[in-house]
N, CA, C and O atoms as a GROMACS GRO file, in nm:
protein
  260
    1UNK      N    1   0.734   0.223  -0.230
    1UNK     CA    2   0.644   0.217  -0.340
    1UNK      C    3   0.578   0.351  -0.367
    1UNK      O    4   0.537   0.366  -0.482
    2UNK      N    5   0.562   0.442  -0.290
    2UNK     CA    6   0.491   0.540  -0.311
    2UNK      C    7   0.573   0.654  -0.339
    2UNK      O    8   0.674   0.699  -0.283
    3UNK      N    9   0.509   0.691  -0.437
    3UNK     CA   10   0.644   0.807  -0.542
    3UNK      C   11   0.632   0.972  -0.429
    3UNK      O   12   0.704   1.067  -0.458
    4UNK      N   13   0.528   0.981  -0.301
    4UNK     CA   14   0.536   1.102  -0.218
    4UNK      C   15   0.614   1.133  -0.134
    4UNK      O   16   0.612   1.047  -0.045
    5UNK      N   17   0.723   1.255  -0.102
    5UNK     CA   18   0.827   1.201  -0.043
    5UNK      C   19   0.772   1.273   0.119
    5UNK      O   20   0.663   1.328   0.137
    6UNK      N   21   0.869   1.257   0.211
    6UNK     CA   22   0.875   1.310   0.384
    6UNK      C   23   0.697   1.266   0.362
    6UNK      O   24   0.639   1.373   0.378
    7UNK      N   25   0.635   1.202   0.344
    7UNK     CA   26   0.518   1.142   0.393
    7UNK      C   27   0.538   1.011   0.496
    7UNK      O   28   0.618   0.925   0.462
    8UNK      N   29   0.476   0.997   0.604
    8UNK     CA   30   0.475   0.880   0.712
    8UNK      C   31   0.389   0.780   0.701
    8UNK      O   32   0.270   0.794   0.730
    9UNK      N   33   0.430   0.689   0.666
    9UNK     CA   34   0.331   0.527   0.628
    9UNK      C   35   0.260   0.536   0.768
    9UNK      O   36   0.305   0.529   0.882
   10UNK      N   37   0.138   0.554   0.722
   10UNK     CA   38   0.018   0.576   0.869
   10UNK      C   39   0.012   0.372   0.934
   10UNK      O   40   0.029   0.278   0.857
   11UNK      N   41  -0.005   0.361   1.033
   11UNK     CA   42  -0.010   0.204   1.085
   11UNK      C   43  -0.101   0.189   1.042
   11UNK      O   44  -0.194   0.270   1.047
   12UNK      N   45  -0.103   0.041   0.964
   12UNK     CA   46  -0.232  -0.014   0.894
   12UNK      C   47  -0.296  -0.097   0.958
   12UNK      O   48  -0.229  -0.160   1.040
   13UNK      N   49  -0.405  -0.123   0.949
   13UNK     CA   50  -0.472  -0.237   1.059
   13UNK      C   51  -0.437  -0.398   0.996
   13UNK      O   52  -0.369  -0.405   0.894
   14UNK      N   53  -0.484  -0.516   1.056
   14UNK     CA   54  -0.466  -0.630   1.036
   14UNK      C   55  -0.541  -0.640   0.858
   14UNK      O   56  -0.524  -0.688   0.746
   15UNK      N   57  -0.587  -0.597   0.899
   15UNK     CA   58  -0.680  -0.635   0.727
   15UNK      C   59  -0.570  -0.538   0.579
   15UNK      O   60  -0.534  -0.601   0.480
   16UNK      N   61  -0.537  -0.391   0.596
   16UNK     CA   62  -0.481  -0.385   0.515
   16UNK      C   63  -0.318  -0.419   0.539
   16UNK      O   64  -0.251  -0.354   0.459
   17UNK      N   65  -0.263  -0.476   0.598
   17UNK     CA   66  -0.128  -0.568   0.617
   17UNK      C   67  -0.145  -0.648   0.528
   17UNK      O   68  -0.092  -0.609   0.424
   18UNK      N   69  -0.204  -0.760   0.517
   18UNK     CA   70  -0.217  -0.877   0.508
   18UNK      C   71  -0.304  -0.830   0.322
   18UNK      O   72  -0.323  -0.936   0.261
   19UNK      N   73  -0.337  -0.746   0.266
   19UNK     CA   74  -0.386  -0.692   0.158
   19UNK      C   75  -0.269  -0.712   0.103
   19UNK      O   76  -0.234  -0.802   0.026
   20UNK      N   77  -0.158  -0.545   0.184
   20UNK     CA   78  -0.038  -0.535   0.114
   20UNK      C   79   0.015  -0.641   0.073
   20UNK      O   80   0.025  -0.674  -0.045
   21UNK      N   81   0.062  -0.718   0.191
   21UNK     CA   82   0.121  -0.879   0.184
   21UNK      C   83   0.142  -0.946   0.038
   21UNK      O   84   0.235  -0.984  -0.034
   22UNK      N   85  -0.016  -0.939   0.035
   22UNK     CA   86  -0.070  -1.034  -0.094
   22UNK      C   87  -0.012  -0.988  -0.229
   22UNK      O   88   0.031  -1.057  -0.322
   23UNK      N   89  -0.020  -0.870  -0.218
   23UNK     CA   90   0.017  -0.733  -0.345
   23UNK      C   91   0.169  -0.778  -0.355
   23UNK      O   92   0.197  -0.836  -0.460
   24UNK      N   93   0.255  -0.764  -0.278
   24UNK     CA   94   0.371  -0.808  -0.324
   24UNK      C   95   0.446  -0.920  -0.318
   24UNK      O   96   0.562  -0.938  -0.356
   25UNK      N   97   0.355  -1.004  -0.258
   25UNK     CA   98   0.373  -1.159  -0.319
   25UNK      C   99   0.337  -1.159  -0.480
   25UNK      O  100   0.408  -1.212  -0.565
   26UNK      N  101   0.217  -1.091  -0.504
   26UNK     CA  102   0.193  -1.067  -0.676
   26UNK      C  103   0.307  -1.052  -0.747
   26UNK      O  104   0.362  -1.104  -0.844
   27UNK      N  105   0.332  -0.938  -0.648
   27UNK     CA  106   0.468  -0.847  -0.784
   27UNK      C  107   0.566  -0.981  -0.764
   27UNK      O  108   0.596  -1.035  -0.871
   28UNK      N  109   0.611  -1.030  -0.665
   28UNK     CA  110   0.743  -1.117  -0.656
   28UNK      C  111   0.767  -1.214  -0.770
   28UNK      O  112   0.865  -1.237  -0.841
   29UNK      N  113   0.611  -1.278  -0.760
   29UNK     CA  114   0.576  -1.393  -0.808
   29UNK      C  115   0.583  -1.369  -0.966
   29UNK      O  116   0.630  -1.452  -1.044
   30UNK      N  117   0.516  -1.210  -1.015
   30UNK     CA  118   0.543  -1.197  -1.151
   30UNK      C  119   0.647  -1.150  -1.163
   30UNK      O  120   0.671  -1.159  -1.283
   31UNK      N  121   0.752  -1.090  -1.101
   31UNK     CA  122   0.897  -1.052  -1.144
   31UNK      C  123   0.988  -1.225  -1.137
   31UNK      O  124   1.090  -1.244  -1.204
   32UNK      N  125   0.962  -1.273  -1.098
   32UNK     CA  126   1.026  -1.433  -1.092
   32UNK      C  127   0.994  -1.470  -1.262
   32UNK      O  128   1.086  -1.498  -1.339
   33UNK      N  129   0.822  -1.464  -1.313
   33UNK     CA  130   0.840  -1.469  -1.408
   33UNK      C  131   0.914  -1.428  -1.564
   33UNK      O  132   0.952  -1.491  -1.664
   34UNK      N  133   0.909  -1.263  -1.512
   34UNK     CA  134   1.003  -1.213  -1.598
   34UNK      C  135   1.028  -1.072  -1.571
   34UNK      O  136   0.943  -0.991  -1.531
   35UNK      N  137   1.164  -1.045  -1.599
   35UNK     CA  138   1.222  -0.896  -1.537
   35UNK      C  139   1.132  -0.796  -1.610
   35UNK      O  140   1.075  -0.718  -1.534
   36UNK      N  141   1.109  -0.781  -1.730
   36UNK     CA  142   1.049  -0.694  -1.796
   36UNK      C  143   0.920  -0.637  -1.788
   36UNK      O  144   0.890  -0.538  -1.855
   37UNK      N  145   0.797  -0.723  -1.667
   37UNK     CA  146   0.720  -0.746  -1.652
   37UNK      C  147   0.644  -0.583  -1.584
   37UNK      O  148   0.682  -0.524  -1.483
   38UNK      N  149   0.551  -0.550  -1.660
   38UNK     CA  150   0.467  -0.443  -1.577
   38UNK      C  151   0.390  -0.449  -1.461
   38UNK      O  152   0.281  -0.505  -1.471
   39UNK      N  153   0.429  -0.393  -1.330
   39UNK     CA  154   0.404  -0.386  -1.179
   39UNK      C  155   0.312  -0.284  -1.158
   39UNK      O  156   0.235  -0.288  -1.062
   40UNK      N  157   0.310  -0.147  -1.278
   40UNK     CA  158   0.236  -0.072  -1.226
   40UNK      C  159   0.085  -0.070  -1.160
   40UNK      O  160   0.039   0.019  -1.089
   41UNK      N  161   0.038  -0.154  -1.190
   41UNK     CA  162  -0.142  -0.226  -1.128
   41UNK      C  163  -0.108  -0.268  -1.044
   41UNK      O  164  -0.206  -0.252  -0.972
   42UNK      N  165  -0.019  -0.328  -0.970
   42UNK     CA  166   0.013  -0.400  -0.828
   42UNK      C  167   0.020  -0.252  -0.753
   42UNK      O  168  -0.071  -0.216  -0.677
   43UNK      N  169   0.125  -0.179  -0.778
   43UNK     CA  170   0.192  -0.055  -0.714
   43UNK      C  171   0.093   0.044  -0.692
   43UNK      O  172   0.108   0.121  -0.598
   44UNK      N  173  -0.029   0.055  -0.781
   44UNK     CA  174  -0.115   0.131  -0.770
   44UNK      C  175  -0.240   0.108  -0.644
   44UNK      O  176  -0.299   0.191  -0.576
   45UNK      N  177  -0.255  -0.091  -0.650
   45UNK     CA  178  -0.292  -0.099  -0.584
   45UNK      C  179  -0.269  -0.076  -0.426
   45UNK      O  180  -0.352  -0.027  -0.348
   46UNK      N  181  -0.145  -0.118  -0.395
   46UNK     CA  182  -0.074  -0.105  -0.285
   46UNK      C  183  -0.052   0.083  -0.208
   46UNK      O  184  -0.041   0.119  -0.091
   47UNK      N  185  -0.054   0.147  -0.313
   47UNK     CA  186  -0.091   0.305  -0.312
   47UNK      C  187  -0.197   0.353  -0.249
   47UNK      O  188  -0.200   0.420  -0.146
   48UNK      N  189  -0.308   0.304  -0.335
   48UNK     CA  190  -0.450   0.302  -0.257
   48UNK      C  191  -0.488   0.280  -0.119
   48UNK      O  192  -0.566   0.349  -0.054
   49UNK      N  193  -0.389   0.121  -0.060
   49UNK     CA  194  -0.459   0.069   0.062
   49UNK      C  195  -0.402   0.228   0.155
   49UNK      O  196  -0.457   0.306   0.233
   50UNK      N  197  -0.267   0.217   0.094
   50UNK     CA  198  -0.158   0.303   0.213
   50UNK      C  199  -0.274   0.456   0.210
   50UNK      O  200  -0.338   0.521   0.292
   51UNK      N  201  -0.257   0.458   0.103
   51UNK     CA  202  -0.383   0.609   0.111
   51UNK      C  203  -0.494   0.587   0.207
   51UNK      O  204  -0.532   0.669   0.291
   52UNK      N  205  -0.553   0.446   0.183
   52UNK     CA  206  -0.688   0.441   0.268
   52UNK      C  207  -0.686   0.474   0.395
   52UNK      O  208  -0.768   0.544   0.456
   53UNK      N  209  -0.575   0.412   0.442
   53UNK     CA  210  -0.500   0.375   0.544
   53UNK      C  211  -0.484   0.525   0.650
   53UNK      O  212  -0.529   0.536   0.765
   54UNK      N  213  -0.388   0.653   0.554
   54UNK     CA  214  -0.357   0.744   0.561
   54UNK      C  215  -0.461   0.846   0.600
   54UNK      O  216  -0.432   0.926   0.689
   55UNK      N  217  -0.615   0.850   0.525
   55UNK     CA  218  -0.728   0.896   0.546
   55UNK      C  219  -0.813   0.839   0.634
   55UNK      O  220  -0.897   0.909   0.691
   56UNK      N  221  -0.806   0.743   0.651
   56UNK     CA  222  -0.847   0.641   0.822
   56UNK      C  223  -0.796   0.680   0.917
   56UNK      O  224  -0.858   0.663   1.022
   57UNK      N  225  -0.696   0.734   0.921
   57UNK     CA  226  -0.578   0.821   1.031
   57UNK      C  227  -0.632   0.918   1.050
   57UNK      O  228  -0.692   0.917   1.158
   58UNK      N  229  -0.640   1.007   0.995
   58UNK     CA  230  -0.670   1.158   0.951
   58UNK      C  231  -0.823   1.143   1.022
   58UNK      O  232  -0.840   1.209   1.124
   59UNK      N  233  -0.902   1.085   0.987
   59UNK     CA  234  -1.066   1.104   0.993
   59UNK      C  235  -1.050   1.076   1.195
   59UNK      O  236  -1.113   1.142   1.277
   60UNK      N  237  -0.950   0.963   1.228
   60UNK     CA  238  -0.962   0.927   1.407
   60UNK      C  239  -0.896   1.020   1.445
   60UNK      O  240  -0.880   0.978   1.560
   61UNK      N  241  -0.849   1.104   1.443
   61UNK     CA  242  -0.768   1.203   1.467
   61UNK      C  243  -0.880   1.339   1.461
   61UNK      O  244  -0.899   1.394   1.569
   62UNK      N  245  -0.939   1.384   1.363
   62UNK     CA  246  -1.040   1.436   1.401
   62UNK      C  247  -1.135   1.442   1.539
   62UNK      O  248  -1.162   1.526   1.625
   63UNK      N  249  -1.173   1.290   1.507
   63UNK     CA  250  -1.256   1.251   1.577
   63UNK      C  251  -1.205   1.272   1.766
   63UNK      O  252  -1.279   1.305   1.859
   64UNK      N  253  -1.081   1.245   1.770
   64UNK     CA  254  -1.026   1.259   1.939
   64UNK      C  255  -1.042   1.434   1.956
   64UNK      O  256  -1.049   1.497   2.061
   65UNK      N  257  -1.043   1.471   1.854
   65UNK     CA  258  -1.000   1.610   1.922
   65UNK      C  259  -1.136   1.667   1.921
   65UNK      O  260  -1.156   1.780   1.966
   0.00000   0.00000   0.00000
């Protein structure tokens, strides 16, 4: 989903898993409805968590060293 490339999906905790989860049960559920259907608000959202996710990494990583 994320248009950045050689970037590493940082491990997400239980809470944003289960976010993502939901996000593309969305998209599934509206592509079932119809192929033509705009995803970009799902994809964006799902962008965000992975970002949050990514900068949650970054900040404990600081923090050890």
């Amino acid at each position: 989903m994320s248009s950045r490339k050689n970037d590493s999906t940082p491990k997400l905790t239980v809470g944003e898993k289960a976010r993502v989860t939901y996000l593309v049960a969305r998209m599934a559920k509206r592509s079932i409805a119809s192929e033509t259907v705009h995803m970009g608000d799902l994809e964006r959202r799902v962008d965000r968590v992975i970002d949050g996710a990514r900068r949650r990494e970054e900040r404990n990583a600081k923090k050890r060293k």
